[in-house]
C-alpha positions in Angstrom: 0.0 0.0 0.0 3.0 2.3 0.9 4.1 2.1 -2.6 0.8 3.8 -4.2 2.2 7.0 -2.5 6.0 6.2 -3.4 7.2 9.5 -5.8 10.5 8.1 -6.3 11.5 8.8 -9.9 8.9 11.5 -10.2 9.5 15.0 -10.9 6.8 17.9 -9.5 6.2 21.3 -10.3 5.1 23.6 -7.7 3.7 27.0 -8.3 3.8 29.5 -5.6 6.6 27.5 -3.9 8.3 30.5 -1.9 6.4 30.3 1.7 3.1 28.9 3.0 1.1 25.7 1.8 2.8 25.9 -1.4 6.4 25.8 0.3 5.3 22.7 2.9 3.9 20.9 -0.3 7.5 21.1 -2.1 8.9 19.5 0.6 6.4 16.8 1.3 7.0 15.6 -2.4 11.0 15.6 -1.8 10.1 13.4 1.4 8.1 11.2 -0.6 10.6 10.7 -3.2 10.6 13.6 -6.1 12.7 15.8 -7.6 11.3 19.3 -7.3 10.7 22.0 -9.6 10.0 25.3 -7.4 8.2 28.2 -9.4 7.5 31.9 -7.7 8.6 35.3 -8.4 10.5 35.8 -5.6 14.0 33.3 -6.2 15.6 34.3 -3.0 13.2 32.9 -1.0 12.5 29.6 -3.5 16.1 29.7 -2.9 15.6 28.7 1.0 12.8 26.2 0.5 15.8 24.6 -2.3 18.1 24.1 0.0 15.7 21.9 2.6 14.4 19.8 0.0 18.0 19.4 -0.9 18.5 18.0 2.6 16.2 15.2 2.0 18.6 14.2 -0.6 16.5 15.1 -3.8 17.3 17.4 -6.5 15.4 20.8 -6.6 15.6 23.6 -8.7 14.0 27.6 -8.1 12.7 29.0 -11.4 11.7 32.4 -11.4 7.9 32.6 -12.5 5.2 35.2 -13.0 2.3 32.7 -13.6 0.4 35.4 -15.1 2.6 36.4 -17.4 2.9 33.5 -20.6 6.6 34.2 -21.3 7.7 33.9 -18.1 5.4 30.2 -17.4 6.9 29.4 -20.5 10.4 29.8 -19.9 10.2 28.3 -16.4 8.6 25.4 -17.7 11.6 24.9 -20.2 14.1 25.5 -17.7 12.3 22.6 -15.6 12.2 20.6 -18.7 16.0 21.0 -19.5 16.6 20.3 -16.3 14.9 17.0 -15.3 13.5 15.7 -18.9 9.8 15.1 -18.0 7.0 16.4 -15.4 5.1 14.3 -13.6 3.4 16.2 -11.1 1.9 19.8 -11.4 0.2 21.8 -8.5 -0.9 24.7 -9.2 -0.9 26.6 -6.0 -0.1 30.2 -6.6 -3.0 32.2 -5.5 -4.3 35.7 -3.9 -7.2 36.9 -2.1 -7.8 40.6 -2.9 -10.4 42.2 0.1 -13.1 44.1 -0.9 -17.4 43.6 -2.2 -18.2 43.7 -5.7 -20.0 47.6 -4.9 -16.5 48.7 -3.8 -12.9 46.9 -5.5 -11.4 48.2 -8.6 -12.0 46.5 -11.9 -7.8 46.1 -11.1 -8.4 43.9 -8.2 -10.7 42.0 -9.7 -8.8 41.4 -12.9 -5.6 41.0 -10.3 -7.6 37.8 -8.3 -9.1 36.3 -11.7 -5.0 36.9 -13.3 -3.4 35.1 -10.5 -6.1 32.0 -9.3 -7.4 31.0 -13.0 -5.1 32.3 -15.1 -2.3 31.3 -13.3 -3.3 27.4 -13.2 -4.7 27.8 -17.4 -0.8 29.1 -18.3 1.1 26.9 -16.3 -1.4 23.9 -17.0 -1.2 24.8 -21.0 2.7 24.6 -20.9 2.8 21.4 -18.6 0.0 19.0 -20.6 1.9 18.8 -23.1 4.5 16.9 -22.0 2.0 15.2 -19.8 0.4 14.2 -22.8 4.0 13.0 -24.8 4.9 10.8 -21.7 0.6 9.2 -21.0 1.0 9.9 -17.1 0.6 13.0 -15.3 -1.0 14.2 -11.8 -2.4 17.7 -11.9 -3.8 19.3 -8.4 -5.5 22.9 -8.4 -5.4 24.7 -4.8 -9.4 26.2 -4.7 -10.2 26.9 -1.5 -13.4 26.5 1.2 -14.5 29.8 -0.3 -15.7 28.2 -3.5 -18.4 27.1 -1.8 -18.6 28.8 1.7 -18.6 32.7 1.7 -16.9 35.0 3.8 -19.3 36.0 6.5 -17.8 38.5 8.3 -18.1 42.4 6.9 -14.4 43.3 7.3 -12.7 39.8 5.7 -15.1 40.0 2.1 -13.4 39.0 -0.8 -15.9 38.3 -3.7 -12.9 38.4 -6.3 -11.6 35.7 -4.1 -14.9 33.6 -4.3 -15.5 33.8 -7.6 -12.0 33.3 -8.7 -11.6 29.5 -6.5 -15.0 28.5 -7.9 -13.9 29.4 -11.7 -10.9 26.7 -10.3 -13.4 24.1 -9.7 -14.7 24.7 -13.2 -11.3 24.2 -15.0 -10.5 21.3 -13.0 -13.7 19.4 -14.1 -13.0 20.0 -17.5 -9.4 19.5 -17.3 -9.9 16.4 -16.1 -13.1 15.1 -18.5 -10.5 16.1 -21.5 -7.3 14.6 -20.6 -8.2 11.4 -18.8 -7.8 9.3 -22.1 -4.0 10.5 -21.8 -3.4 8.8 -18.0 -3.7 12.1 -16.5 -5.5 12.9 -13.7 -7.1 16.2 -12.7 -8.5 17.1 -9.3 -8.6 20.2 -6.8 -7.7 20.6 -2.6 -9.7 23.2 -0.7 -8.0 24.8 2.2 -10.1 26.1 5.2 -8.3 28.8 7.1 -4.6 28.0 7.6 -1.4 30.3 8.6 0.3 31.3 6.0 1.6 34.9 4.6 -1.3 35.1 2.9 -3.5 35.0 6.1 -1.2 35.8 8.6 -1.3 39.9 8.2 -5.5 39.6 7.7 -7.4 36.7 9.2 -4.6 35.6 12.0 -4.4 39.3 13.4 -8.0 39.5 14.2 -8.3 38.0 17.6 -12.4 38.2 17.0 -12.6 36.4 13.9 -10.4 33.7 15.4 -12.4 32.9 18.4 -15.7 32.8 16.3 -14.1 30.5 13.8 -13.1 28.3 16.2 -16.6 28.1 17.6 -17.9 27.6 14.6 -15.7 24.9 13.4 -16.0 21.7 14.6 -12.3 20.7 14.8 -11.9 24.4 17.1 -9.2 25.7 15.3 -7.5 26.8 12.2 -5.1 24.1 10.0 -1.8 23.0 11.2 1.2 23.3 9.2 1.4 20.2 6.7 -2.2 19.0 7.5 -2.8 20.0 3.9 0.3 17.7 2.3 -1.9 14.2 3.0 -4.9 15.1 0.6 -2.1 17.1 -1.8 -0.3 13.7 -1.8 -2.7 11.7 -2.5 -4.2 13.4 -5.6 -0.4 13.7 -6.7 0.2 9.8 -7.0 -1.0 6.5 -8.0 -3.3 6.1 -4.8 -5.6 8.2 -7.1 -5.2 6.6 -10.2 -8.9 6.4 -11.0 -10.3 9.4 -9.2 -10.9 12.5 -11.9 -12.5 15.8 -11.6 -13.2 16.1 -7.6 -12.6 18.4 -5.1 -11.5 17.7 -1.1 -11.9 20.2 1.5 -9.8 20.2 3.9 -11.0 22.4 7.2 -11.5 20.7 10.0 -15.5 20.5 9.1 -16.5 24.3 8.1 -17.9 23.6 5.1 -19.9 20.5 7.0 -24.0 20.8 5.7 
């Protein structure tokens, strides 16, 4: 059983790889056995998450990538391709949640949620699937989040960009996955609930308010740990899912229970 989850020999891309999910993800592929493309705009800090994957004893490289802009997915994804000859494993985890209601964020933040979330995982993805396609094998995961199907409830965290953008994710991964099952590759999407990261650290982690009701209203009582993420990430990203297409796991300690 331990070998459906055995990366060894498998390369992974990782988008967004510089800090948070995205970074502990990286790492909990190395452990499992791959090499590790890491793709982000800032290099000095892929730079750090390099050199602890490096410690496991797998390869790594840090690409620098804007995955909104096409020339720069496509370059990375060339470098990674140069580098290690194939692609095996794609996450697509770059993201950003832009505050504000529909009545009062700029057309810029809007277009600047809907660039990073959807775009993002469409350029990287259109770069990757070829070779995906070449080789018959590939294992593509989309980070969505809860708030593709749970809104933000409280007035001061809204982020309707951020909504609409991680449900336009669950979208492309059904038909991602509908299109290139016939090639061996699989297509599915992780949902975070509310985790630490540097995304949420400066917003949803200062409010001491929004933390206690979210941990009365969740029936775990409390946020995510650090790597409780990496299981469900895992699993979509090997052959313990070889027959699953098109789905979508939460991950949030029951918020989004109904």
């Amino acid at each position: 059983m331990a070998d459906l989850f055995n990366l060894a020999g498998k390369v992974a891309v990782v988008t967004g790889a510089s800090s948070g999910l995205g970074a502990d993800a990286a790492l909990a592929y190395a452990e499992a056995g791959a090499d590790v493309a890491l793709l982000a705009r800032r290099v000095e800090k892929l730079e750090a998450v390099k050199a602890e994957i490096e410690k496991t004893g797998r390869k790594a490289i840090a690409a620098a990538c804007d995955v909104t802009d096409e020339e720069s997915v496509k370059a990375a994804i060339a470098q990674v391709m140069e580098t290690f000859g194939h692609i095996d494993i794609l996450l697509n985890n770059a993201g950003i949640a832009v505050r504000g209601g529909v009545d009062s964020m700029t057309v810029e933040d809007w277009d600047k949620s809907f660039d990073t979330n959807v775009k993002g995982i469409f350029l990287v993805s259109k770069y990757v699937v070829p070779h995906m396609k070449e080789k018959g094998y590939g294992k593509i995961v989309n980070v969505a989040s809860i708030n593709a199907v749970i809104a933000d409830k409280a007035d001061v965290f809204i982020r309707h960009s951020y909504n609409a953008s991680k449900s336009a994710v669950l979208g492309l991964t059904k038909g991602m996955a509908a299109s290139y099952a016939r090639y061996g590759i699989t297509v599915n999407a992780v949902g975070p609930g509310l985790f630490e990261s540097e995304m949420t650290s400066g917003t949803l982690f200062k409010s001491d308010e929004f933390l206690k009701s979210y941990n009365y209203t969740n029936p775990a009582g409390r946020p995510g740990r650090q790597g409780e993420l990496n299981g469900t990430i895992l699993y979509f990203s090997s052959d313990a899912s070889s027959y699953v297409q098109g789905q979508f796991v939460i991950v949030d300690g029951g918020s989004a229970i109904v």
